[in-house]
C-alpha positions in Angstrom: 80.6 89.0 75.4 80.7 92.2 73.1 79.1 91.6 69.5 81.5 93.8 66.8 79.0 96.6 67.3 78.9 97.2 70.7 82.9 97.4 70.5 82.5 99.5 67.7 79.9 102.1 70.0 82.5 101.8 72.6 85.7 103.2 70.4 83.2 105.8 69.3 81.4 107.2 72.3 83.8 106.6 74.9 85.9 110.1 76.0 87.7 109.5 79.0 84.3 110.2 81.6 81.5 108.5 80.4 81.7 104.8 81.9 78.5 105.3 83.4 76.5 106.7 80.4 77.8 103.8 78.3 76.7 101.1 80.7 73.5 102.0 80.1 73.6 102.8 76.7 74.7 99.1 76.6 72.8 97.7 79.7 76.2 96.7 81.1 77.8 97.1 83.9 80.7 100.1 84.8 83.0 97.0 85.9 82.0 95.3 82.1 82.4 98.1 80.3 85.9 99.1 82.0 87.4 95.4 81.3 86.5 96.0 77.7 87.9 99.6 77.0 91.1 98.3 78.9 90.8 95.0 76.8 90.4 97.5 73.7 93.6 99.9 75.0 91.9 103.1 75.7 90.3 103.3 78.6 91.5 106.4 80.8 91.9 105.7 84.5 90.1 108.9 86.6 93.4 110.7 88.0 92.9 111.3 91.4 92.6 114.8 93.0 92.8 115.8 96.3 89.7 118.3 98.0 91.2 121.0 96.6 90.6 119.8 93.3 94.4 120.0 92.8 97.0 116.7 91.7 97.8 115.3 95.1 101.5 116.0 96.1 103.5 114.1 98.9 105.4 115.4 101.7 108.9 114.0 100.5 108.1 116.1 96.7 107.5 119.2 99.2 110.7 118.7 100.8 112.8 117.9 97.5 111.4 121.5 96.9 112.4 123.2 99.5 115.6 121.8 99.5 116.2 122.8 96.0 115.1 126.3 96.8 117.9 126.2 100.0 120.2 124.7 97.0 120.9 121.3 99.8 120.2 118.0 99.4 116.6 116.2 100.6 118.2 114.4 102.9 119.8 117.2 104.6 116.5 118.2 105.5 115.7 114.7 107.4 112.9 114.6 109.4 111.2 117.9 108.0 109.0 115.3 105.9 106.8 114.7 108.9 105.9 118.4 109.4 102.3 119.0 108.6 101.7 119.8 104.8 100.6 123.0 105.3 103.9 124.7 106.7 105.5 122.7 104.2 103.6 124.7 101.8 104.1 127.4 104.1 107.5 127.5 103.9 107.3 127.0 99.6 105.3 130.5 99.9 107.7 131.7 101.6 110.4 131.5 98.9 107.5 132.6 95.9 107.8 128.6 95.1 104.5 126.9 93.4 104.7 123.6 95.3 103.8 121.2 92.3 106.1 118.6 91.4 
């Protein structure tokens, strides 16, 4: 249960990061203080990155590109999907194409 206050502190300090630093501001658990700032409508689900640090992007978007770069449709380039990602990208270089969807 969250008294006024503590909901209060939560619309105020929260900023997209901090789950942590508020759990222990409030001696609550991360899970606790997640079900409340969704409960609340703002919490801000971590978007996931890949190693790289860059927005993950699947093997069918890399082929959609490509195909648009060869002006053909996706599925004319069947099977091409389960090339490694890295000729993929390869072959996006190739054509001066930033692979991001």
């Amino acid at each position: 249960m969250y008294t006024p206050e503590e909901s209060d502190f939560l619309i105020e300090k929260y900023d997209g990061h901090n789950v942590a630093e508020l759990a222990k501001a409030l001696s609550k658990s991360e899970r606790s203080i997640i079900g409340k700032l969704s409960r609340l409508g703002i919490y801000q689900k971590k978007e996931y990155v890949s190693k790289t640090g860059e927005r993950p992007v699947t093997k069918l978007e890399l082929v959609a590109n490509l195909a648009a770069q060869l002006q053909c449709e996706p599925d004319e380039l069947e099977g091409l999907e389960k090339a490694p990602k890295q000729v993929l990208r390869r072959l996006l270089e190739c054509f001066g194409t930033i692979y991001s969807a």
